[in-house]
C-alpha positions as CSV (number, residue, x, y, z in Angstrom):
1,X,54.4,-22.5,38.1
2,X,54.9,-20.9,41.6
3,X,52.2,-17.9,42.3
4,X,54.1,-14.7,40.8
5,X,54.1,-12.3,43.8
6,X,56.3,-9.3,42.4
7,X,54.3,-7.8,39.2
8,X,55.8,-7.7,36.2
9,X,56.9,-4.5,34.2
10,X,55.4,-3.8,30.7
11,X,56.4,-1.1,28.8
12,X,53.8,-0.4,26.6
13,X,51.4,1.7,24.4
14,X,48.2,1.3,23.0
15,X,49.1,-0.5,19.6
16,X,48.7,-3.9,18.3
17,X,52.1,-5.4,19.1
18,X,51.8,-3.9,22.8
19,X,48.2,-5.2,22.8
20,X,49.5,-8.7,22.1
21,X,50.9,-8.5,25.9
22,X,48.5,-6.9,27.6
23,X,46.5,-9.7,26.4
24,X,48.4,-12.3,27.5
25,X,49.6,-11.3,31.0
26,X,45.6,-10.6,31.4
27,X,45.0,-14.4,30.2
28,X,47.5,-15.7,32.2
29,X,46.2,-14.0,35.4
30,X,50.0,-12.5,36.0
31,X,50.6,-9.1,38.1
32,X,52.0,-6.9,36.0
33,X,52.9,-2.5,35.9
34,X,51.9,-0.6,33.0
35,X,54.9,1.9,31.6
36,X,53.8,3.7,28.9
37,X,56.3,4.6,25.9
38,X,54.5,7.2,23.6
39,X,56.4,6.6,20.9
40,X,55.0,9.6,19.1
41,X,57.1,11.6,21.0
42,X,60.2,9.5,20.9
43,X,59.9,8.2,24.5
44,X,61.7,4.7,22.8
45,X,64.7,6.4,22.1
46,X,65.6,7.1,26.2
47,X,68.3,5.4,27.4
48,X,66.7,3.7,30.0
49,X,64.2,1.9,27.6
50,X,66.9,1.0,25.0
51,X,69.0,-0.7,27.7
52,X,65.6,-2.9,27.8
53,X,64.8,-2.8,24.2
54,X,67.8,-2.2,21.6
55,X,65.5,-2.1,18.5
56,X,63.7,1.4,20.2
57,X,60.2,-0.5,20.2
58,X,57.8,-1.5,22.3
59,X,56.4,-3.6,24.2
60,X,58.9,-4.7,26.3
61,X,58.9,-6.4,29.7
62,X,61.1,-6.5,32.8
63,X,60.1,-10.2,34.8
64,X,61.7,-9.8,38.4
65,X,61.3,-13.1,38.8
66,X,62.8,-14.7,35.7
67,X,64.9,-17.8,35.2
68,X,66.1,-19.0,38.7
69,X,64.5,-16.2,40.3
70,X,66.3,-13.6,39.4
71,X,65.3,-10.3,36.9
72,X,64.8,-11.4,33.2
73,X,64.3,-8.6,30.4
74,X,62.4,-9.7,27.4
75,X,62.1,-7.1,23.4
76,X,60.0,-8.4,20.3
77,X,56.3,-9.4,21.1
78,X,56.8,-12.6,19.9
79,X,59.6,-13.4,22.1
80,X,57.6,-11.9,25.0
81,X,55.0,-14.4,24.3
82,X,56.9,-17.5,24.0
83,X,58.5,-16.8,27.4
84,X,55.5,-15.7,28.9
85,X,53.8,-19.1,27.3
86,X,57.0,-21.2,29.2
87,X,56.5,-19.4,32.0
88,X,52.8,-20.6,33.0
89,X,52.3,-23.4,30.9
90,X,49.5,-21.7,29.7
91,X,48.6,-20.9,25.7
92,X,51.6,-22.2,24.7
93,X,51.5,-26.5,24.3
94,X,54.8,-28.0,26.3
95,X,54.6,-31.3,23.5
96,X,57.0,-30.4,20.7
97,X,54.1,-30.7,17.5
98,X,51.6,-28.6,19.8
99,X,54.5,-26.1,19.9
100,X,55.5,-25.9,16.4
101,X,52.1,-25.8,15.2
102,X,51.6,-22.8,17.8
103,X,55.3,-20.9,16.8
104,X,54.3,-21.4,13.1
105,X,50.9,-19.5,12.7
106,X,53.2,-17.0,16.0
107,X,55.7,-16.3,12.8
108,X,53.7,-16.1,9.8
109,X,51.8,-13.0,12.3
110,X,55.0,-11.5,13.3
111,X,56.3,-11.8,9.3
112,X,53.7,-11.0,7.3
113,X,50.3,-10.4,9.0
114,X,51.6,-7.3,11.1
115,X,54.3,-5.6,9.0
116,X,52.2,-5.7,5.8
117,X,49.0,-5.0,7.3
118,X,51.2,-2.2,9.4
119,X,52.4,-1.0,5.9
120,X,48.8,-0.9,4.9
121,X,48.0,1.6,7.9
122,X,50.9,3.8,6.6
123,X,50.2,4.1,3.3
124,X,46.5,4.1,3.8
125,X,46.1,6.4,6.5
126,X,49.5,7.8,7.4
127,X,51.2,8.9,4.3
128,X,51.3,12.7,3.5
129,X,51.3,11.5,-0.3
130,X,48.6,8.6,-1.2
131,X,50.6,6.3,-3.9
132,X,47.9,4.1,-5.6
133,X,50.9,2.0,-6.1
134,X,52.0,1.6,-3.0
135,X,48.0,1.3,-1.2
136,X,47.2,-1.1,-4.0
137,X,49.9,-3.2,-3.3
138,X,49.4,-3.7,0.7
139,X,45.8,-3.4,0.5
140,X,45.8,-6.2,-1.8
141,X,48.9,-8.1,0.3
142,X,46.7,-7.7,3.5
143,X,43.9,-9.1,1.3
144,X,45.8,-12.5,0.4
145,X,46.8,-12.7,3.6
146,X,43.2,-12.7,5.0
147,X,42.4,-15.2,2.8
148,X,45.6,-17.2,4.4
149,X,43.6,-17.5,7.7
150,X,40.2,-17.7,6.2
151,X,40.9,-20.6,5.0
152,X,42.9,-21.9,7.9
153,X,40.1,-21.4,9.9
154,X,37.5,-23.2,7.8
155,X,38.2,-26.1,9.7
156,X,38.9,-24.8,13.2
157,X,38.5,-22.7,15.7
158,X,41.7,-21.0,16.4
159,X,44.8,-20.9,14.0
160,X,46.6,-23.6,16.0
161,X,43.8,-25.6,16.8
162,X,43.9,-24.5,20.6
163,X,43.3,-20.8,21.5
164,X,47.1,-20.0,22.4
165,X,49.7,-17.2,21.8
166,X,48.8,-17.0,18.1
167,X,45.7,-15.6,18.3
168,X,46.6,-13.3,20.7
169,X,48.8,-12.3,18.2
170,X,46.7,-11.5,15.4
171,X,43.8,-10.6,17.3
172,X,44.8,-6.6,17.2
173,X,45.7,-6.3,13.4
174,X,42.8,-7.8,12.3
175,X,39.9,-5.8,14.5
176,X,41.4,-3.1,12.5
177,X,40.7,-4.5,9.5
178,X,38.3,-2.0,7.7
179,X,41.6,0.4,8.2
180,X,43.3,-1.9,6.1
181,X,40.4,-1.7,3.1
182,X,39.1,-5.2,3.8
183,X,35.3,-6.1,3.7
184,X,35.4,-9.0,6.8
185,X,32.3,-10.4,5.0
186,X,34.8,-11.7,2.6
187,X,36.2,-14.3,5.2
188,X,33.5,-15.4,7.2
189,X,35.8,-18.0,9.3
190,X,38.0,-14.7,10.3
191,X,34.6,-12.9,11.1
192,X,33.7,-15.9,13.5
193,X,37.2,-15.8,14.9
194,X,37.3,-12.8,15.6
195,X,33.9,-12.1,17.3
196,X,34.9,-15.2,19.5
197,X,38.3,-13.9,20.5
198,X,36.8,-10.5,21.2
199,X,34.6,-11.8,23.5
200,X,37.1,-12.9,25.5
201,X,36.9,-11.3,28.9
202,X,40.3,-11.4,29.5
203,X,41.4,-10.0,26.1
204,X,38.7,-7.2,26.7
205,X,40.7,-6.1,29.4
206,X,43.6,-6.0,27.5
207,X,42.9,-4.2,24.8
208,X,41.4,-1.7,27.0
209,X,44.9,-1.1,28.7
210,X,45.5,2.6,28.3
211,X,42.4,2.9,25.7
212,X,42.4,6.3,26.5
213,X,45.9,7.1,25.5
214,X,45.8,5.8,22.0
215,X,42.3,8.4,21.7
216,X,44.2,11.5,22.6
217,X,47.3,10.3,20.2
218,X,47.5,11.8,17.0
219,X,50.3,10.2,14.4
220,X,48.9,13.1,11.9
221,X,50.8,15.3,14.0
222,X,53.9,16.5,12.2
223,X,55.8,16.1,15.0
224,X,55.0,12.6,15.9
225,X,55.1,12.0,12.2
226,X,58.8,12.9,12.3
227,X,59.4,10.3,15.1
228,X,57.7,7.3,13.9
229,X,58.3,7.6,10.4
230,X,61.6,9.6,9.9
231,X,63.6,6.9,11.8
232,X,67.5,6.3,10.8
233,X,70.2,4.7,12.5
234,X,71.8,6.8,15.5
């Protein structure tokens, strides 16, 4: 990989899908501009960041020096960390097992790990009207799917073997996990994961991208409750 010498753009805020890619470009040692999106009040509806980002959610990135050099724009965290991953070579195995073992545990995060355990936020924390039905049925989804990597990681010391893109991946739902009603004494490989990955220096800096942001945020807000959780097509 030749030495990236125009930083990329990330278009971001302090959640953890945009945490997943501060992460990484911190990891990777890659340049990159923070743009935030406060999506509590609707700044992923602008024009400008849909022409990036057609779903109206973050993170997003803008590489200026994408495939054969010229400007590559990149939605969906996941996708953002595969490319990323081709990019440098790095977290991400080139060998085609390495890879799938890698894109597997990358999916099972991006289709069940963080919308359920984002579901258990909502109707946790978020919802004007607490449903036992509702928080008994993700607390106890986010609860099986704990268990999923528990036992996963009884054997190893990251999801795919390697630390890599997966990780990264989970790394921001689960240090949320008391949020999500979970005692973390309950999976004590997740526990050990997680205090390694946190320790990270690299994904200490990431997580701490626009820390103070998310603190002065407030989703309780009627008004940002409108936004994020009174979407419909438009």
């Amino acid at each position: 990989m030749a030495k990236q010498t125009q930083p990329i753009d990330l278009f971001y805020w302090p959640t953890p899908n945009g945490w997943k890619i501060s992460i990484m470009l911190e990891e990777c040692g890659l340049p990159y501009n923070v743009h935030l999106v406060n999506i509590g009040k609707g700044e992923q509806f602008k024009p400008e960041f849909l022409a990036i980002s057609p779903n109206n959610r973050m993170p997003a990135i803008v590489d200026p020096e994408g495939p054969d050099g010229k400007p590559i724009s990149v939605f969906e965290s996941g996708a953002i960390l595969q490319y990323l991953g081709r990019k440098t070579g790095k977290f991400y195995p080139k060998d085609e097992r390495g890879r799938v073992e890698v894109d597997q545990w990358l999916f099972w995060q991006m289709g069940g790990f963080g919308p359920m355990l984002g579901q258990t936020h909502h109707f946790r924390i978020y919802a004007p009207e607490k449903i036992p039905y509702a928080v008994d049925r993700y607390t106890n989804e986010a609860n099986r799917l704990y268990g999923v990597m528990n036992k996963r990681l009884a054997d190893r010391a990251y999801l795919a073997g390697e630390y890599s893109i997966a990780d990264m991946a989970c790394v921001g739902w689960a240090k949320l996990w008391e949020r999500q009603g979970q005692n973390i004494k309950e999976f004590p490989h997740v526990e050990r994961w997680l205090s390694d990955v946190m320790a990270r220096p690299a994904v200490i800096k990431g997580l701490a991208v626009s820390e103070e942001q998310r603190a002065q945020s407030n989703p309780a807000d009627p008004a940002a409750r409108a936004v994020l959780f009174g979407q419909k097509a438009r």
